[in-house]
mmCIF file of the N, C-alpha and C atoms, coordinates in Angstrom:
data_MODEL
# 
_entry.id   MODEL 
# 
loop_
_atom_site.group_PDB 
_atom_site.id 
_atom_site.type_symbol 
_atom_site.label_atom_id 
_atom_site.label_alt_id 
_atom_site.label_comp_id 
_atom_site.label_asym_id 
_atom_site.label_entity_id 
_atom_site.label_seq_id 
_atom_site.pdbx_PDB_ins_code 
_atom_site.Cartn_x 
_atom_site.Cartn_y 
_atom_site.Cartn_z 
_atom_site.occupancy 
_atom_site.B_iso_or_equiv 
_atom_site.pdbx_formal_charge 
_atom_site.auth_seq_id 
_atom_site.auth_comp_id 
_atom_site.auth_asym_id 
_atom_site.auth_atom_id 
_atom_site.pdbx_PDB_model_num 
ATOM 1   N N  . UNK A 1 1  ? 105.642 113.995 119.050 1.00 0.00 ? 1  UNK A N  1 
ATOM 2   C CA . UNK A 1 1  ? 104.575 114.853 119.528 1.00 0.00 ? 1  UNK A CA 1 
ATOM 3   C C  . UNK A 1 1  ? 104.290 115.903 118.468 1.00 0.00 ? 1  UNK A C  1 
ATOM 4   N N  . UNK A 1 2  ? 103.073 116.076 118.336 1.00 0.00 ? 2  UNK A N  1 
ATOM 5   C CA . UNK A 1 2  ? 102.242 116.838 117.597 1.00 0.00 ? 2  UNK A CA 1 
ATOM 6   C C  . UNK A 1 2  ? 102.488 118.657 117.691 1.00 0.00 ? 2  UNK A C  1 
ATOM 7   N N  . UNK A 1 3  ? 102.965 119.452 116.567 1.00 0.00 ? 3  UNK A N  1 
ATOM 8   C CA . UNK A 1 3  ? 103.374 121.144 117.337 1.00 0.00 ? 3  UNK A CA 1 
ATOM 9   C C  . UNK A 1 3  ? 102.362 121.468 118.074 1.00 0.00 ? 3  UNK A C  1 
ATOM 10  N N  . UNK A 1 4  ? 101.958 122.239 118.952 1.00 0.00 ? 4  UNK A N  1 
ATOM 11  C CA . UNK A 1 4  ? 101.007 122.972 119.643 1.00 0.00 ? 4  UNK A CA 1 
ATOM 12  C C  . UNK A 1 4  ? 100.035 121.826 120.687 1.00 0.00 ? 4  UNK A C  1 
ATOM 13  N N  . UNK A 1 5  ? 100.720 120.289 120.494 1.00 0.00 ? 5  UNK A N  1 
ATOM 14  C CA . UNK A 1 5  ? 99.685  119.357 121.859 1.00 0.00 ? 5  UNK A CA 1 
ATOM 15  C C  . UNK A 1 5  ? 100.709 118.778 122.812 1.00 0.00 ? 5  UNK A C  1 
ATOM 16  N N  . UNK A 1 6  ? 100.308 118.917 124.005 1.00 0.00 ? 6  UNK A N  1 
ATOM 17  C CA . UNK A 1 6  ? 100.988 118.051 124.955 1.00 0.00 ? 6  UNK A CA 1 
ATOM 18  C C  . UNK A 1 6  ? 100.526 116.571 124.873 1.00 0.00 ? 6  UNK A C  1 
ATOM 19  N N  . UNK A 1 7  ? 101.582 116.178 124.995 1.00 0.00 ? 7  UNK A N  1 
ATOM 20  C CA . UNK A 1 7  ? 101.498 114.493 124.852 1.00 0.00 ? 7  UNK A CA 1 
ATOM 21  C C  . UNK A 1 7  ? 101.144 113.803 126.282 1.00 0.00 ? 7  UNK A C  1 
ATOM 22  N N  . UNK A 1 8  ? 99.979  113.067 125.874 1.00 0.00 ? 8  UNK A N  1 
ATOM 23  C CA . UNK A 1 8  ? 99.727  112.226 127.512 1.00 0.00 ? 8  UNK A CA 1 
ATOM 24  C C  . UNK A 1 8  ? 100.290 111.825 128.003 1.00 0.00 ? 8  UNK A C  1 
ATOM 25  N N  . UNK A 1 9  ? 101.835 111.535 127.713 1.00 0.00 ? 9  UNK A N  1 
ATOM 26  C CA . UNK A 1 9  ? 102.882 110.912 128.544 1.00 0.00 ? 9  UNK A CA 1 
ATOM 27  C C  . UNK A 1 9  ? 103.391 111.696 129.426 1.00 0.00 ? 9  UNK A C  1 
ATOM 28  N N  . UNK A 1 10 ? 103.192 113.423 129.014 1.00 0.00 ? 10 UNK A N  1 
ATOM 29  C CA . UNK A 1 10 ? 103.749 114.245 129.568 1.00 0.00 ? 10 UNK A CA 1 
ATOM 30  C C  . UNK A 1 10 ? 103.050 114.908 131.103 1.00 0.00 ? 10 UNK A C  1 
ATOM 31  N N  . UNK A 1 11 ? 101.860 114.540 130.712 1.00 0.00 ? 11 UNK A N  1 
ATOM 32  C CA . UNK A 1 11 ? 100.964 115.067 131.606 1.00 0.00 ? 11 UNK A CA 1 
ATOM 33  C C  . UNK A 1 11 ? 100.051 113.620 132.725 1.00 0.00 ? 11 UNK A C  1 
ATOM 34  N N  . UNK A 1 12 ? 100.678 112.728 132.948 1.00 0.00 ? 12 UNK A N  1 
ATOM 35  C CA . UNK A 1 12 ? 100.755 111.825 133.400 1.00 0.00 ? 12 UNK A CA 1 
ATOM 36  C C  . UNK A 1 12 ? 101.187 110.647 133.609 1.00 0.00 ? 12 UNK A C  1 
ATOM 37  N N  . UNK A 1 13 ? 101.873 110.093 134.622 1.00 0.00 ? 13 UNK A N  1 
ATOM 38  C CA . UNK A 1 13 ? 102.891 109.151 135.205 1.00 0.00 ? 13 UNK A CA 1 
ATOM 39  C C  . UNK A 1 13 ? 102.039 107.465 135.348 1.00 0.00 ? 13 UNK A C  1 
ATOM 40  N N  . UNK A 1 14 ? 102.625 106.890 134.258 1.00 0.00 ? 14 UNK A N  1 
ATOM 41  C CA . UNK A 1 14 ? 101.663 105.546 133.818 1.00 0.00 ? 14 UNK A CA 1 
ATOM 42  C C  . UNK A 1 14 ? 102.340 104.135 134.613 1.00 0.00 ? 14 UNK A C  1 
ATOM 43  N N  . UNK A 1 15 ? 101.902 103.710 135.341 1.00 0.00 ? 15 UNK A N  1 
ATOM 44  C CA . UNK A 1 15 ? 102.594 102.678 136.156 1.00 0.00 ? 15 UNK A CA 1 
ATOM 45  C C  . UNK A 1 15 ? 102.020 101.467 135.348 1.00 0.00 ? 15 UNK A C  1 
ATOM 46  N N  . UNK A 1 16 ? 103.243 101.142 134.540 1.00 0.00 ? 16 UNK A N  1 
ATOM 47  C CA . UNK A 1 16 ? 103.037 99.591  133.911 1.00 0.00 ? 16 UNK A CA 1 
ATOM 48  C C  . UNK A 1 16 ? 102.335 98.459  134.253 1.00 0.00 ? 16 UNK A C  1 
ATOM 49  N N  . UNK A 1 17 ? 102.261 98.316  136.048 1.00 0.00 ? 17 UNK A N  1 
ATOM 50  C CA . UNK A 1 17 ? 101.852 96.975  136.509 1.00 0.00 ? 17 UNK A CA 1 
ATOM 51  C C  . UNK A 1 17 ? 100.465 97.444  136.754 1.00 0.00 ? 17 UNK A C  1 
ATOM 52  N N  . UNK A 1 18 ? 99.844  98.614  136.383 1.00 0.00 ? 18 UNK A N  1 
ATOM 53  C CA . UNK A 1 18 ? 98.125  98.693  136.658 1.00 0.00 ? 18 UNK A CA 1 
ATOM 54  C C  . UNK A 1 18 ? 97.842  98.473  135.381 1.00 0.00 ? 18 UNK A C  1 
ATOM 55  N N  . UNK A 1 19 ? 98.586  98.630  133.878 1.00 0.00 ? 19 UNK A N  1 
ATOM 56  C CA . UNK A 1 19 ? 98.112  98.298  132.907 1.00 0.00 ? 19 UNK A CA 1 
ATOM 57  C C  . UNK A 1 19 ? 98.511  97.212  132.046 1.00 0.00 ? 19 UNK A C  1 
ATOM 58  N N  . UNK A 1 20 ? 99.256  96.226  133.168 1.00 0.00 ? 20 UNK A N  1 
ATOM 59  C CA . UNK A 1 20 ? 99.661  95.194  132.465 1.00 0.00 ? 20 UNK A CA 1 
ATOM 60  C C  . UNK A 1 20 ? 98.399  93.898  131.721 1.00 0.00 ? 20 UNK A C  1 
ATOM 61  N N  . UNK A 1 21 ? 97.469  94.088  132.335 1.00 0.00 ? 21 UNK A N  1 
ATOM 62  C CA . UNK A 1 21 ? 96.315  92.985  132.312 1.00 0.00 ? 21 UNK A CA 1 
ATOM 63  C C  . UNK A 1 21 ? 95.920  94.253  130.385 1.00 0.00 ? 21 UNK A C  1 
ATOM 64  N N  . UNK A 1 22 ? 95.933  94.772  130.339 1.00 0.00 ? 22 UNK A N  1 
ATOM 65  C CA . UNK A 1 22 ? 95.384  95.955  129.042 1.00 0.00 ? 22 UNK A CA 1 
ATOM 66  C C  . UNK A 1 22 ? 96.233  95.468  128.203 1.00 0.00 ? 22 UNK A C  1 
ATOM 67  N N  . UNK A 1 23 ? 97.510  95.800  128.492 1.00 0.00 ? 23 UNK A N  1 
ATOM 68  C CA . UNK A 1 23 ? 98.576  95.346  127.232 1.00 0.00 ? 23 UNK A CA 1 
ATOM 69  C C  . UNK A 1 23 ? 98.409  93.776  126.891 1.00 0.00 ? 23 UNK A C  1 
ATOM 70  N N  . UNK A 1 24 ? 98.491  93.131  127.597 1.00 0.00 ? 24 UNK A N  1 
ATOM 71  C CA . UNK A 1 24 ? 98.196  91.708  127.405 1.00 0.00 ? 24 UNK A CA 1 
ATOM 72  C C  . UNK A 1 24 ? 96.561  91.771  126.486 1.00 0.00 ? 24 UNK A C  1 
ATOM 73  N N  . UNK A 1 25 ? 95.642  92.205  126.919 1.00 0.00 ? 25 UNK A N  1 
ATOM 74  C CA . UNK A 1 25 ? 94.801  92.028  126.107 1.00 0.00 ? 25 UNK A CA 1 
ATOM 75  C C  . UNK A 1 25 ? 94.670  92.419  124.875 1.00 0.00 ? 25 UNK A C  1 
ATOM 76  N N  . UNK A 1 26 ? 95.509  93.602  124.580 1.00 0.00 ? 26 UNK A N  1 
ATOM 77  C CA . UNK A 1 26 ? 95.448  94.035  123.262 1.00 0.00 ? 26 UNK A CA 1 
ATOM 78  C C  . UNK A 1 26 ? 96.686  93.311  122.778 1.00 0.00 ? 26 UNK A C  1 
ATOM 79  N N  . UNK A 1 27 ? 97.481  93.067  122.939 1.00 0.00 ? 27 UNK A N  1 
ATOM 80  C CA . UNK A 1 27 ? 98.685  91.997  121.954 1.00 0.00 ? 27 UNK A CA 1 
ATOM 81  C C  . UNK A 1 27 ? 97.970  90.602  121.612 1.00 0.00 ? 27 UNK A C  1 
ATOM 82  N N  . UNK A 1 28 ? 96.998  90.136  122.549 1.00 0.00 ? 28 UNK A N  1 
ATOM 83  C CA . UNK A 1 28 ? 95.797  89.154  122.674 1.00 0.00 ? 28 UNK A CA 1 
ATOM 84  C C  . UNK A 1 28 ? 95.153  89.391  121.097 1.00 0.00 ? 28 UNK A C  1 
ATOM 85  N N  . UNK A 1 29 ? 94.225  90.656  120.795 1.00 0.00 ? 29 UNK A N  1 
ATOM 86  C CA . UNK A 1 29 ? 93.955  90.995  119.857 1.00 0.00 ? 29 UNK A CA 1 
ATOM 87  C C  . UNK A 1 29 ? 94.229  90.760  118.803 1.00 0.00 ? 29 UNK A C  1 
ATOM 88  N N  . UNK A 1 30 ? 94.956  91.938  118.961 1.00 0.00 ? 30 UNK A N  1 
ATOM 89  C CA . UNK A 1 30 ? 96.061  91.677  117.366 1.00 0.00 ? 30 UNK A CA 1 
ATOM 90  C C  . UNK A 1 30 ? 96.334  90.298  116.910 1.00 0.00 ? 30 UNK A C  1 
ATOM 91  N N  . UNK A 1 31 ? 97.364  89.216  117.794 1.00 0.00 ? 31 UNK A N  1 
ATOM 92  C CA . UNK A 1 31 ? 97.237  88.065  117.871 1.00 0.00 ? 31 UNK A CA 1 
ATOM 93  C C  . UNK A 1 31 ? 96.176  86.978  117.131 1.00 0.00 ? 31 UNK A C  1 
ATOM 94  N N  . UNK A 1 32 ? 94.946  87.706  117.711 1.00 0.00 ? 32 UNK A N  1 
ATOM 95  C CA . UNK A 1 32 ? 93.720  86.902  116.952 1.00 0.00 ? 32 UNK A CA 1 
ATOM 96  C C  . UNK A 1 32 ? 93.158  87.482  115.395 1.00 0.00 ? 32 UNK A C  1 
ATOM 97  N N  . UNK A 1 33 ? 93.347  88.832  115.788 1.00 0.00 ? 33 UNK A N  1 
ATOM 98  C CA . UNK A 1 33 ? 92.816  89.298  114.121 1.00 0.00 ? 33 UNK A CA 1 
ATOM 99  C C  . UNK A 1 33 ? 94.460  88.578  113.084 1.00 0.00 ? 33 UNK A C  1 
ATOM 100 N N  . UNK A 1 34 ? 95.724  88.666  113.375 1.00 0.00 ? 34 UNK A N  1 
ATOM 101 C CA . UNK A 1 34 ? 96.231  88.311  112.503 1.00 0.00 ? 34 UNK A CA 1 
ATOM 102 C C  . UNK A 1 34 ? 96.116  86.780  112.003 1.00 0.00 ? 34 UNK A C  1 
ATOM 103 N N  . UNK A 1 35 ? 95.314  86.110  113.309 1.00 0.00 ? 35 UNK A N  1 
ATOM 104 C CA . UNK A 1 35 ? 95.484  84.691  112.743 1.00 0.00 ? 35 UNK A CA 1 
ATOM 105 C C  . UNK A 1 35 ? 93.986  84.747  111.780 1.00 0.00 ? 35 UNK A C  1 
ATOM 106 N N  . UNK A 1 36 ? 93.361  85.388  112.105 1.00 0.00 ? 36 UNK A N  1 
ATOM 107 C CA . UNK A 1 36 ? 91.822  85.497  111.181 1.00 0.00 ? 36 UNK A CA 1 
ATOM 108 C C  . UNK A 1 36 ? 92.104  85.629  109.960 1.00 0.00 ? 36 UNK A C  1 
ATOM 109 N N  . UNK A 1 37 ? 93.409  86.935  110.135 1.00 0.00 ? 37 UNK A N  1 
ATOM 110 C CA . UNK A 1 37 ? 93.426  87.355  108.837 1.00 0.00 ? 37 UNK A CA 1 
ATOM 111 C C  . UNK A 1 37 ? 94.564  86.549  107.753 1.00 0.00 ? 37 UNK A C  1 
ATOM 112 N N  . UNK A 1 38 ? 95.268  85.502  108.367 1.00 0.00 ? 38 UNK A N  1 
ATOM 113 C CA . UNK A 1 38 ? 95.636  84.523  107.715 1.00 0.00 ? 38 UNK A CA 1 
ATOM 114 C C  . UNK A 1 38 ? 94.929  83.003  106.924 1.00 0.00 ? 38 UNK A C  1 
ATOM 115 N N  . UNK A 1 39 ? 93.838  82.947  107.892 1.00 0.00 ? 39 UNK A N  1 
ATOM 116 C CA . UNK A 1 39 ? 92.847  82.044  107.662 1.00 0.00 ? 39 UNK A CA 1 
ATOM 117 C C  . UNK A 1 39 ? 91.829  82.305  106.596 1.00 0.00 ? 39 UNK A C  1 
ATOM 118 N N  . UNK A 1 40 ? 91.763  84.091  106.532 1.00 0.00 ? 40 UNK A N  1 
ATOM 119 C CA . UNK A 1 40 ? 91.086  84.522  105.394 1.00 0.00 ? 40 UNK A CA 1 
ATOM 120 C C  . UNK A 1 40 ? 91.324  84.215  103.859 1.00 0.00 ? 40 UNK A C  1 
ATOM 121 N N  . UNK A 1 41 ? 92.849  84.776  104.553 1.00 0.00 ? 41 UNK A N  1 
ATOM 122 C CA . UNK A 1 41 ? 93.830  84.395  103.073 1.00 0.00 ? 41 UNK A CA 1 
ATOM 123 C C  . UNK A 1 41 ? 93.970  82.735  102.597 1.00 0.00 ? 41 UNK A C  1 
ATOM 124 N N  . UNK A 1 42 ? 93.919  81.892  103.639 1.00 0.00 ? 42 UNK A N  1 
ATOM 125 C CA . UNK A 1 42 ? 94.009  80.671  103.468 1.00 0.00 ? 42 UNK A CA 1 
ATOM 126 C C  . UNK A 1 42 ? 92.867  80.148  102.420 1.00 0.00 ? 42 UNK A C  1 
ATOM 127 N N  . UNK A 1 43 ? 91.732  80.563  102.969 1.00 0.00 ? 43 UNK A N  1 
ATOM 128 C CA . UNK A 1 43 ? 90.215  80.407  102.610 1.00 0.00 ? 43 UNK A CA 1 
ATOM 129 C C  . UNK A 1 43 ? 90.101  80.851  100.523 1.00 0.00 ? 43 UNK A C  1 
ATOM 130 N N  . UNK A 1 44 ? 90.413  82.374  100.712 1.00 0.00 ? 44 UNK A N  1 
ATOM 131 C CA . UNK A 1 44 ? 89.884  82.884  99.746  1.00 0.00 ? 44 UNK A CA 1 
ATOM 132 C C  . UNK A 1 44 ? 90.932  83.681  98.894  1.00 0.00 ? 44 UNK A C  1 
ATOM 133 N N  . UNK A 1 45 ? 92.269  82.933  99.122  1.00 0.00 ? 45 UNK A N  1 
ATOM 134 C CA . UNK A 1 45 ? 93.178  83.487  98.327  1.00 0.00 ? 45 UNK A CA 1 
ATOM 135 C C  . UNK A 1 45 ? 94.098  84.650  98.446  1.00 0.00 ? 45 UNK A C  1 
ATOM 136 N N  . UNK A 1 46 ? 95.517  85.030  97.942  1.00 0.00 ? 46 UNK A N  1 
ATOM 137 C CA . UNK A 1 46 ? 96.270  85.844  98.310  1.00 0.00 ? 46 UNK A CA 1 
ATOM 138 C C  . UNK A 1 46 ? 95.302  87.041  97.729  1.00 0.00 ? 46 UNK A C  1 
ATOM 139 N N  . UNK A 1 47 ? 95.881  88.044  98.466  1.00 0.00 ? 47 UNK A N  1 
ATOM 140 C CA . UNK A 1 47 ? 94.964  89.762  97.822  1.00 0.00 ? 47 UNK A CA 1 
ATOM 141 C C  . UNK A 1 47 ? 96.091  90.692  96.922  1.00 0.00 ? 47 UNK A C  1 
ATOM 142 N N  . UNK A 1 48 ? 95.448  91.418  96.095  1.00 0.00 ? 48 UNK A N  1 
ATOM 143 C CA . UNK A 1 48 ? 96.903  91.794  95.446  1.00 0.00 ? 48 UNK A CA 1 
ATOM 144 C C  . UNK A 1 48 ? 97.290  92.500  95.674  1.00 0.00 ? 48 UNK A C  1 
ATOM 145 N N  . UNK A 1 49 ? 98.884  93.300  96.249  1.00 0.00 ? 49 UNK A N  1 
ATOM 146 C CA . UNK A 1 49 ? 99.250  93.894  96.636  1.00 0.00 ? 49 UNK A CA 1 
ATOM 147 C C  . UNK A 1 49 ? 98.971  95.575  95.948  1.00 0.00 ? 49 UNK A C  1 
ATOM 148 N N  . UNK A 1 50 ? 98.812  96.234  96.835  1.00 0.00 ? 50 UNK A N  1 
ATOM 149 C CA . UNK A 1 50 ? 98.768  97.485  96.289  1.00 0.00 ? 50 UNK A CA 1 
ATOM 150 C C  . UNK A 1 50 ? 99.873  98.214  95.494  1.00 0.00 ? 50 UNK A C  1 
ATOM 151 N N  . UNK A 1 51 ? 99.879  99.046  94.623  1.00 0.00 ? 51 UNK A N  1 
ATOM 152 C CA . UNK A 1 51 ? 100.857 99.261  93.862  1.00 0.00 ? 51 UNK A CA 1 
ATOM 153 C C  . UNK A 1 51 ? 101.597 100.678 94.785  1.00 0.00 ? 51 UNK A C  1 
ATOM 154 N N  . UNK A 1 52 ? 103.251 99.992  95.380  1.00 0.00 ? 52 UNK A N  1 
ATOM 155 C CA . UNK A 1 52 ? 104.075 101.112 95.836  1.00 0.00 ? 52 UNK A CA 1 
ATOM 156 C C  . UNK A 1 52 ? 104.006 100.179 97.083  1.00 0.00 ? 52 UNK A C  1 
ATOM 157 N N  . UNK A 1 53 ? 103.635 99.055  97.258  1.00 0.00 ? 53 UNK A N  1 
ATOM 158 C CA . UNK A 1 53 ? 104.033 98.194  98.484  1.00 0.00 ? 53 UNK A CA 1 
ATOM 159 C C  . UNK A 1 53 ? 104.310 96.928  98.235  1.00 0.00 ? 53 UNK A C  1 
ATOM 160 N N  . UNK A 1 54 ? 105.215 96.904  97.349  1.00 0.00 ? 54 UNK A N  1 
ATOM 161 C CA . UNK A 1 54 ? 105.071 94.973  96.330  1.00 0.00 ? 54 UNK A CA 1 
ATOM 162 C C  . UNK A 1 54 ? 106.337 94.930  97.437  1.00 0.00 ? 54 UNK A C  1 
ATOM 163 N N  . UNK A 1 55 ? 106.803 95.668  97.894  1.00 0.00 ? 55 UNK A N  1 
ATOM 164 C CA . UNK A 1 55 ? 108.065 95.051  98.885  1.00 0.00 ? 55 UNK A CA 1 
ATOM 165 C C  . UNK A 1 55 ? 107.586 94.598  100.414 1.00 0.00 ? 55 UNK A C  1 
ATOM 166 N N  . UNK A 1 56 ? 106.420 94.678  100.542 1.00 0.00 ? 56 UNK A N  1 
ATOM 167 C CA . UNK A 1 56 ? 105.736 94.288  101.884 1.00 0.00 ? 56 UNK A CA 1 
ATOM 168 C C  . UNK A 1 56 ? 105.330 92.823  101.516 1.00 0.00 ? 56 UNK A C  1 
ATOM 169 N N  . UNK A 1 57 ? 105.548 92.076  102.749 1.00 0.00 ? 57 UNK A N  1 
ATOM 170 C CA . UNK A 1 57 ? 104.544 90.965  103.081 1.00 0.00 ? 57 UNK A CA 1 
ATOM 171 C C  . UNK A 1 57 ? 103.268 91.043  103.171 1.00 0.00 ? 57 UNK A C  1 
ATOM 172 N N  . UNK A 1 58 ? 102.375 90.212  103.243 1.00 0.00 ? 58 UNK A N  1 
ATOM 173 C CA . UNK A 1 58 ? 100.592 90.305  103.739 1.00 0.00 ? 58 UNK A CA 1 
ATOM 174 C C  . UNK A 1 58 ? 101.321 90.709  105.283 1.00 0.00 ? 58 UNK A C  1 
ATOM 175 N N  . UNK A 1 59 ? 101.482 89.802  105.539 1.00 0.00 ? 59 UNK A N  1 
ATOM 176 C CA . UNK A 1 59 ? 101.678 90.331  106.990 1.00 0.00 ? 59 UNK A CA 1 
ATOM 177 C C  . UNK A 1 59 ? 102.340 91.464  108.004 1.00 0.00 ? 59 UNK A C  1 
ATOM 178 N N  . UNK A 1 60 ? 103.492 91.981  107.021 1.00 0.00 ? 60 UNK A N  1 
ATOM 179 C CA . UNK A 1 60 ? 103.744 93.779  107.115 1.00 0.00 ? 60 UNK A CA 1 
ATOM 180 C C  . UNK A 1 60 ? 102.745 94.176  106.732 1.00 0.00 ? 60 UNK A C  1 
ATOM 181 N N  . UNK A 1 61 ? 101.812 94.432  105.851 1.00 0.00 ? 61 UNK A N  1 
ATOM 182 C CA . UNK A 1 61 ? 100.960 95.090  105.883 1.00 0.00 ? 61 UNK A CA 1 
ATOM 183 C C  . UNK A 1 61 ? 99.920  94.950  106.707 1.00 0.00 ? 61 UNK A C  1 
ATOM 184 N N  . UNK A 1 62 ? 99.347  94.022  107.078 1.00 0.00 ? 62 UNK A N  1 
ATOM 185 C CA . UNK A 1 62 ? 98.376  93.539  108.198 1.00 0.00 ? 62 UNK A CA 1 
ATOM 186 C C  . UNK A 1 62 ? 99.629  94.938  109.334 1.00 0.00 ? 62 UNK A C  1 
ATOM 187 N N  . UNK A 1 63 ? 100.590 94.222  109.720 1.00 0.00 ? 63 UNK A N  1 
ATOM 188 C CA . UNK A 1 63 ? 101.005 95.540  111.013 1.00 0.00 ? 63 UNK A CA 1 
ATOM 189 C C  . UNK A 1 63 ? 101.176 96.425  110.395 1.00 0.00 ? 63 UNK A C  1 
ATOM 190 N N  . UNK A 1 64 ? 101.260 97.273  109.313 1.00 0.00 ? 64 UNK A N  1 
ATOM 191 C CA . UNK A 1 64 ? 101.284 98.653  109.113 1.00 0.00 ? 64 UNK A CA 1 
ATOM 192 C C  . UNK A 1 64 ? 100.168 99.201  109.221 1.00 0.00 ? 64 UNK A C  1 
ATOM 193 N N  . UNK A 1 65 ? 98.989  98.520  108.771 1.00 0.00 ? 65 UNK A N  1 
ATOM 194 C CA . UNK A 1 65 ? 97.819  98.994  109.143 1.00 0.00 ? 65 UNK A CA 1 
ATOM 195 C C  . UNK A 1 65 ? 97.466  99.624  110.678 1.00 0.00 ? 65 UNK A C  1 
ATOM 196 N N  . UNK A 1 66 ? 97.897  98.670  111.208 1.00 0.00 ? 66 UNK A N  1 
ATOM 197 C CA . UNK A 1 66 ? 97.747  98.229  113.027 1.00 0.00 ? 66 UNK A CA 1 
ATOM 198 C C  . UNK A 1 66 ? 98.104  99.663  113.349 1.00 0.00 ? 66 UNK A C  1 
ATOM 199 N N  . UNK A 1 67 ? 99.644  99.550  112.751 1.00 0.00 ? 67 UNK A N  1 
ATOM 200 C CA . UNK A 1 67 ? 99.668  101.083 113.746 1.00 0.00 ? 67 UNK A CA 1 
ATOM 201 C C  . UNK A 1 67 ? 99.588  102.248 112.692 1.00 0.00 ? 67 UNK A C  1 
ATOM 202 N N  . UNK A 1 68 ? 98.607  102.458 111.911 1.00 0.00 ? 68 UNK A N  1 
ATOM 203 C CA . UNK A 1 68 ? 97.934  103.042 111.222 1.00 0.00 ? 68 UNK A CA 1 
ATOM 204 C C  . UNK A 1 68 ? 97.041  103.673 112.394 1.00 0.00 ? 68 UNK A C  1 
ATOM 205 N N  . UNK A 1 69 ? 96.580  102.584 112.504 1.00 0.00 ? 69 UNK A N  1 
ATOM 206 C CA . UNK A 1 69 ? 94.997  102.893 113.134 1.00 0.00 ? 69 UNK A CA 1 
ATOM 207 C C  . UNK A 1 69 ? 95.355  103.144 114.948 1.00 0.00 ? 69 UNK A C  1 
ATOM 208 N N  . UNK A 1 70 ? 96.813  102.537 115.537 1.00 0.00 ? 70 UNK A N  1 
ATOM 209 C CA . UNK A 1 70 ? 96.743  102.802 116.612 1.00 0.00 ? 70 UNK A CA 1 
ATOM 210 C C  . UNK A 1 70 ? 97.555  104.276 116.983 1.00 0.00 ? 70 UNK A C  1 
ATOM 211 N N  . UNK A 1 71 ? 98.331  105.087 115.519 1.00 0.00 ? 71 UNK A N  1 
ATOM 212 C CA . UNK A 1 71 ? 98.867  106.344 115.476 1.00 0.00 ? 71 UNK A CA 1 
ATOM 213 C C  . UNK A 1 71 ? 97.583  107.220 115.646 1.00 0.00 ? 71 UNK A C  1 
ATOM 214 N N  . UNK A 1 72 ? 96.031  107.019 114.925 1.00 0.00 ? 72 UNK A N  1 
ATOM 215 C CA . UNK A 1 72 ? 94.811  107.340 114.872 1.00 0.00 ? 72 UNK A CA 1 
ATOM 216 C C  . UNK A 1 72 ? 94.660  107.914 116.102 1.00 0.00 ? 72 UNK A C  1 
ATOM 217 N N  . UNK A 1 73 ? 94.321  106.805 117.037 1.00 0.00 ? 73 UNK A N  1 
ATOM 218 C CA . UNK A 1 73 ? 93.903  107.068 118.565 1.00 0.00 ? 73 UNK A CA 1 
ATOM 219 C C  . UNK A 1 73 ? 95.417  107.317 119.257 1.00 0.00 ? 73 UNK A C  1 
ATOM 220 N N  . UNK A 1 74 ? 96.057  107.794 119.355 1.00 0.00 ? 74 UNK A N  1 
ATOM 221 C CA . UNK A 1 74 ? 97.177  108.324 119.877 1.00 0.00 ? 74 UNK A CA 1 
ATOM 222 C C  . UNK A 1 74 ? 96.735  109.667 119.725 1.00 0.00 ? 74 UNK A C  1 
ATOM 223 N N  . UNK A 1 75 ? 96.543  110.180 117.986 1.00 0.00 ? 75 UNK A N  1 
ATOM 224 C CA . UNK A 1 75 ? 96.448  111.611 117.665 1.00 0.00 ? 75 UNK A CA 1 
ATOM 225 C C  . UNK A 1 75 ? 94.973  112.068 118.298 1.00 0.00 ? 75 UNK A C  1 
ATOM 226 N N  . UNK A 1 76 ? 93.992  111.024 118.942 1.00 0.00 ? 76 UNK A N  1 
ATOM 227 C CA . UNK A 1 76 ? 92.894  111.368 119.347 1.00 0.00 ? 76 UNK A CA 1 
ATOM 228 C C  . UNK A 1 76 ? 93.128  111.784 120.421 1.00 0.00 ? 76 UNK A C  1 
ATOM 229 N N  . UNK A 1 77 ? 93.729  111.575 121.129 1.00 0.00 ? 77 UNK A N  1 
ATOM 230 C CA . UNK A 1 77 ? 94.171  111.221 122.944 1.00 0.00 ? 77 UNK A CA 1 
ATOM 231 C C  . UNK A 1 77 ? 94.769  112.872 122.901 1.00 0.00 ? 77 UNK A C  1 
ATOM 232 N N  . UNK A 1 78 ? 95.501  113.115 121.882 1.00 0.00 ? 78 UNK A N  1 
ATOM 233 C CA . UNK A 1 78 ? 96.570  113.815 122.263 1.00 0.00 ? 78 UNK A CA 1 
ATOM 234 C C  . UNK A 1 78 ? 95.468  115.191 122.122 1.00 0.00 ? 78 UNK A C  1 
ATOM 235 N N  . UNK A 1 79 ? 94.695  115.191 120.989 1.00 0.00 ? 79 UNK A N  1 
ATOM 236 C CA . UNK A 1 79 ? 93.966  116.567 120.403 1.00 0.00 ? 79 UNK A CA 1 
ATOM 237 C C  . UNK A 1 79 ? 92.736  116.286 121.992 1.00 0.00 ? 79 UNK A C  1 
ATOM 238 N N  . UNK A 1 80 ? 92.881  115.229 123.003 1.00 0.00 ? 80 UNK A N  1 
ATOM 239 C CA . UNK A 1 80 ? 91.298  115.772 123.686 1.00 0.00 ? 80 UNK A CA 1 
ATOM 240 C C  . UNK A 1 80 ? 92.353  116.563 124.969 1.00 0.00 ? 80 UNK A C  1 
ATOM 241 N N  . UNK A 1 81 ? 93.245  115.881 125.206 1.00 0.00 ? 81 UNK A N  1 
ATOM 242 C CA . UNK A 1 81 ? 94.122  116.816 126.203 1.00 0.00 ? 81 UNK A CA 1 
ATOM 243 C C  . UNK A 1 81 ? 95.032  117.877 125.493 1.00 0.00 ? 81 UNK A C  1 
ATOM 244 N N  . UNK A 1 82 ? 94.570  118.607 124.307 1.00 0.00 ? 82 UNK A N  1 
ATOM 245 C CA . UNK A 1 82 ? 95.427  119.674 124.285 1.00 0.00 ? 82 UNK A CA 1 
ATOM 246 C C  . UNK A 1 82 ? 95.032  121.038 125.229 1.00 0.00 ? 82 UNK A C  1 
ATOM 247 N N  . UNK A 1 83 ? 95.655  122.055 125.208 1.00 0.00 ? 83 UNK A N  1 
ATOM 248 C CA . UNK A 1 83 ? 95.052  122.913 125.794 1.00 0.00 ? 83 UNK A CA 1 
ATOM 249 C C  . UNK A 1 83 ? 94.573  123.662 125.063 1.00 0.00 ? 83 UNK A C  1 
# 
């Protein structure tokens, strides 16, 4: 948690089985963009690794991105319920 934001976990009680059909769809997702993004690579060749990540896979990086972008909207969530 972020200094000075309350975290949405804190300020509301999340019952797993109303958001189970959500989680499934977004692991769904991901699921499909990583196979896209293998098929890309298949298509049009390996990409070259960025320099300071030659120890990553394509595919660690494909998920580091992920929760790149899903730390993003976490820090969004958290800054609209701060006080």
């Amino acid at each position: 948690m972020r200094e000075g934001h309350k975290s949405i976990w804190f300020m509301f009680q999340i019952n797993g089985s109303h958001t189970l059909a959500e989680n499934i769809a977004d692991n769904g997702g991901v699921r499909e963009a990583l196979l896209a993004y293998r098929n890309y690579r298949r298509r049009h060749g390996e990409e070259p690794i960025l320099p300071g990540f030659q120890d990553f896979t394509h595919d660690q990086l494909f998920f580091l991105g992920f929760a790149n972008v899903s730390d993003k909207l976490s820090l969004r969530t958290e800054l609209f319920f701060q006080d």
